[in-house]
C-alpha positions in Angstrom: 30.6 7.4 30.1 28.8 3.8 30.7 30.0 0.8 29.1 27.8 0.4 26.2 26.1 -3.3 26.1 24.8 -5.2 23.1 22.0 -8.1 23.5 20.0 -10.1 21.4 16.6 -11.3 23.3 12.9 -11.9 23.4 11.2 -8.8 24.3 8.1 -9.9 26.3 4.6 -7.5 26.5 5.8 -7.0 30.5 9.2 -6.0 29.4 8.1 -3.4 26.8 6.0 -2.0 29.7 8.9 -1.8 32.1 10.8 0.3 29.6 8.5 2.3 28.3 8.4 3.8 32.6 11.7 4.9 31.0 10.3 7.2 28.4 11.0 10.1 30.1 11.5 12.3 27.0 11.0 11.7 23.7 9.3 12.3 20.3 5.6 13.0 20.2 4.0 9.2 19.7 2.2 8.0 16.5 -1.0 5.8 17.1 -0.9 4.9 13.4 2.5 3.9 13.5 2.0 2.0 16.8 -1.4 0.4 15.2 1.1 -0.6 12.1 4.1 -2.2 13.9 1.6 -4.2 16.3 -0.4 -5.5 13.2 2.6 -7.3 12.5 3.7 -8.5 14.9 0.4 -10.4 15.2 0.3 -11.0 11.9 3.6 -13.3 12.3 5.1 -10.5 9.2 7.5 -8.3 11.9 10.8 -8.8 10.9 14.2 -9.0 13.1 16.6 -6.1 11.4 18.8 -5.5 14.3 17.6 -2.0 14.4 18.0 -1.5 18.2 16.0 -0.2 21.4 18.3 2.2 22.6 19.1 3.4 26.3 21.5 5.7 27.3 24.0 5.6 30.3 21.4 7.2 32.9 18.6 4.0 31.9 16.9 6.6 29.9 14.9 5.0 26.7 16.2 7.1 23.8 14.9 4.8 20.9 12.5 2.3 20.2 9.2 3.7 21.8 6.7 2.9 19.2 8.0 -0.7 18.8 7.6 -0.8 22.6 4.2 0.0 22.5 3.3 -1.7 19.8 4.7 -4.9 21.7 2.7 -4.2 24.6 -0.2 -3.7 22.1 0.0 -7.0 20.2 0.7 -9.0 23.5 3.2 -11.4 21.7 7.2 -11.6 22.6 9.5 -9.8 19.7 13.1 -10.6 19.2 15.0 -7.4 19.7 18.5 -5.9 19.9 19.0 -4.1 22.7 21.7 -1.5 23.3 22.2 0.6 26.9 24.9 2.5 28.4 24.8 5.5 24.9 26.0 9.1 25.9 23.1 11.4 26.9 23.1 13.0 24.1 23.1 10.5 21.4 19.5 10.8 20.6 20.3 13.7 18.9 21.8 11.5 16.3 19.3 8.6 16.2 16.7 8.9 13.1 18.8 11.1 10.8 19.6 9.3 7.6 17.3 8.8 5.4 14.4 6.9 5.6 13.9 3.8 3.5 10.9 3.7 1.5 8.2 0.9 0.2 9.6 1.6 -2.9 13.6 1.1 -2.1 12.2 -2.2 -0.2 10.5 -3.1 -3.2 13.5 -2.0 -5.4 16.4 -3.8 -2.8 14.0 -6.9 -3.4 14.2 -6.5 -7.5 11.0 -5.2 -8.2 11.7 -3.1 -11.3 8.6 -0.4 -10.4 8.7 0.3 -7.1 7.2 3.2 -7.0 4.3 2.3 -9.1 3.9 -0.9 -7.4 3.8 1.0 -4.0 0.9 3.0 -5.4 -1.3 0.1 -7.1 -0.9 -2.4 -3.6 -3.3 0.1 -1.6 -6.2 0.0 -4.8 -5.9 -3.6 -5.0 -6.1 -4.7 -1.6 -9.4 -2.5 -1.3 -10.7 -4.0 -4.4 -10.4 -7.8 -3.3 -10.1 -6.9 0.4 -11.6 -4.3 1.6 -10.4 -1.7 4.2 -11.2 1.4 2.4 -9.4 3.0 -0.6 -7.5 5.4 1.1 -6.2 3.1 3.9 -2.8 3.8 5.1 0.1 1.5 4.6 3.5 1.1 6.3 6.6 0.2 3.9 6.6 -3.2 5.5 2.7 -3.5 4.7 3.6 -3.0 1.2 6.3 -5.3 0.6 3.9 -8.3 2.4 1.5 -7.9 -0.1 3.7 -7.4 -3.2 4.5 -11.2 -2.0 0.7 -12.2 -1.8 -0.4 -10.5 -5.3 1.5 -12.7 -7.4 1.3 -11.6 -10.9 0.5 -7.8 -10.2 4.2 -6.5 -11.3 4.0 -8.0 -14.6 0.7 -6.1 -14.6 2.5 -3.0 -13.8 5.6 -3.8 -16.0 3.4 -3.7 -19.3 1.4 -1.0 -18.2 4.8 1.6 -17.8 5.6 -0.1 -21.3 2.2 1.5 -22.7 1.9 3.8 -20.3 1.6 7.0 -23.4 -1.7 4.8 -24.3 -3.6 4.2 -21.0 -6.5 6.8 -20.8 -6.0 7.5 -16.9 -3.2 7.0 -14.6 -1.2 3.7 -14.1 -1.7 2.9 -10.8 -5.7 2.7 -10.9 -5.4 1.2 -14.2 -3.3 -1.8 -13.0 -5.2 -2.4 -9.6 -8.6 -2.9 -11.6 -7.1 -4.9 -14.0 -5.2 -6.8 -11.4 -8.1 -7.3 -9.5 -10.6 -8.3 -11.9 -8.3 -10.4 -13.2 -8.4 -12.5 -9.5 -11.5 -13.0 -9.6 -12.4 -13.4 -13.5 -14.6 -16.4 -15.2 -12.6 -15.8 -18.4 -9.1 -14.4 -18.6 -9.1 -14.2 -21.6 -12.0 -11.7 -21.8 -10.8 -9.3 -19.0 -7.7 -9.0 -21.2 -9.6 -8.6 -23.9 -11.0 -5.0 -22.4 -8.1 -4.2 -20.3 -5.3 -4.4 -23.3 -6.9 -5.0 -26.6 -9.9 -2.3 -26.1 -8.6 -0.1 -22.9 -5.0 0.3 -24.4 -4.4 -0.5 -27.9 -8.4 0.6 -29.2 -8.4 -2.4 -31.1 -12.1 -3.1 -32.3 -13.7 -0.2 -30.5 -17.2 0.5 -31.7 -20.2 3.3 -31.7 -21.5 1.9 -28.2 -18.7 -0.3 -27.1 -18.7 0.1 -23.1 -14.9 0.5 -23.8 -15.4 3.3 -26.2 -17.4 5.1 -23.9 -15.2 4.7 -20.3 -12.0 5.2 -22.3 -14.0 8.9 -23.7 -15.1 9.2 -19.6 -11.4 8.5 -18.5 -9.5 10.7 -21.0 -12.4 13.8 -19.8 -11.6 12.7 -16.1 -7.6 13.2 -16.6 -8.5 16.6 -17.4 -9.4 17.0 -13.3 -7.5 19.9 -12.1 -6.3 17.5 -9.1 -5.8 14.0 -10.7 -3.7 13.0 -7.9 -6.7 13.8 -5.6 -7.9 10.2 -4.2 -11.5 10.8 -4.9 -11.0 11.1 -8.5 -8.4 7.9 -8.1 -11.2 6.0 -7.1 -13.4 7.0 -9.4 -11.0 6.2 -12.3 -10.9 2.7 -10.9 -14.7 2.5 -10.5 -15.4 3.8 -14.2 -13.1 1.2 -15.5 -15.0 -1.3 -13.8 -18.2 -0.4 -14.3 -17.5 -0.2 -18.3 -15.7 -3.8 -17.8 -19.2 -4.9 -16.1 -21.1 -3.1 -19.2 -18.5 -5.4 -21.5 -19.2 -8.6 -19.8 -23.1 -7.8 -20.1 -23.2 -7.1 -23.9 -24.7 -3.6 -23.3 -24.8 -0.7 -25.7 -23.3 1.9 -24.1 -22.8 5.4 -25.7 -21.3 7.1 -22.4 -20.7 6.3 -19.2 -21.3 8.5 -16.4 -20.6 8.9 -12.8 -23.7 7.7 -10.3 -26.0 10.3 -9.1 -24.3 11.9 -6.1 -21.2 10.9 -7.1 -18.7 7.1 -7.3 -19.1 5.6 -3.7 -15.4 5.6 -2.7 -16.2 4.4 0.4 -17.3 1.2 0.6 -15.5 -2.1 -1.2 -16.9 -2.2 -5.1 -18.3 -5.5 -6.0 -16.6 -7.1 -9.1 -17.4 -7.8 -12.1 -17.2 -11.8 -12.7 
């Protein structure tokens, strides 16, 4: 067996391309996953873990492809650790502990919700910014933003404390509140619908926009799939379109979906 070698260096776009002539065999390649890592790297949000690009004693690449490519794909240098000179047949053993979610990242970080908060980042980020609602997002992708949307755990936190009185699911529940919120005239009056009406039905009248999404939502849960995206959006829609009926004054005795259906694809305009 070949010495194995340990180093520490700055992978350039050439280099990645060199080795990746060394990919003779290997696991079938993710595009997404590629399209993910070389986001970050751009973005200045990749992160050195020491998680190597592994060779094995005949120069064969055994590890590391899609950080490779997505090297070559953002066309900036990466610090690396590189290891060569591993038995043939130590890619059998390379990728098979478990994975590490966005929620244990979130969790190793002390988020208290990870799970929740992996959920509501998506929602939120295509409320204020686009993207779609069903976008995909890496683990890495999530804990970045958890860092930008300052304030959304303690949305989360008090939401899983009245979670038994929210008429739809958490997650769709904190990302509109969250987001309108952001971008709110008056605080003060987007908690006022969110918490006082939304949650704790204080002051709900015949006609209250409240009154009528919280009647829309509660008949919504009853969706034989409410995990299904579509009617994820649409939970976050309704809330926002009986917020937007609130802000207005209007008398609302129901709300109802749009003819033809919530548009869940394109970026809803908030309330202000």
């Amino acid at each position: 067996m070949a010495r194995v070698t340990h180093k520490t260096m700055q992978v350039e776009p050439e280099q990645a391309q060199k080795w990746l002539e060394r990919n003779i065999a290997n696991r079938t390649v993710r595009p997404s996953r590629v399209r993910e890592y070389a986001t970050a790297m751009t973005e200045g949000r990749w992160l050195y873990t020491a998680d190597p690009i592994r060779f094995d004693e005949d120069g064969k690449l055994i590890d590391g492809q899609h950080r490779l490519m997505a090297v070559v794909k953002a066309g900036v240098p990466v610090e690396m650790h590189v290891v060569r000179g591993l038995a043939r047949n130590a890619q059998d053993a390379v990728d098979t502990g478990a994975i590490r979610t966005a929620s244990d990242a979130l969790k190793v970080r002390g988020f208290k919700h990870g799970t929740k908060l992996a959920a509501t980042v998506p929602i939120v980020n295509w409320l204020l910014r686009g993207g779609g609602f069903a976008a995909s997002y890496s683990r890495d992708d999530i804990v970045f933003w958890m860092g930008v949307h300052e304030g959304l755990e303690e949305i989360v936190d008090q939401a899983n404390r009245d979670r038994n009185l929210l008429p739809c699911q958490l997650a769709p529940y904190s990302a509109a509140y969250y987001a309108a919120r952001q971008v709110s005239k008056d605080v003060t009056r987007t908690d006022t619908f969110f918490v006082e009406q939304m949650v704790n039905t204080i002051g709900l009248t015949s006609g209250s926009p409240a009154l009528a999404t919280r009647k829309y939502l509660l008949g919504l849960r009853e969706d034989k799939r409410p995990n299904n995206k579509t009617a994820k959006a649409a939970t976050v829609l309704a809330l926002l379109e009986g917020y937007r009926g609130f802000l207005a004054g209007d008398f609302m005795m129901s709300l109802r979906a749009p003819r033809g259906g919530w548009n869940v694809d394109e970026q809803p305009v908030l309330p202000v």
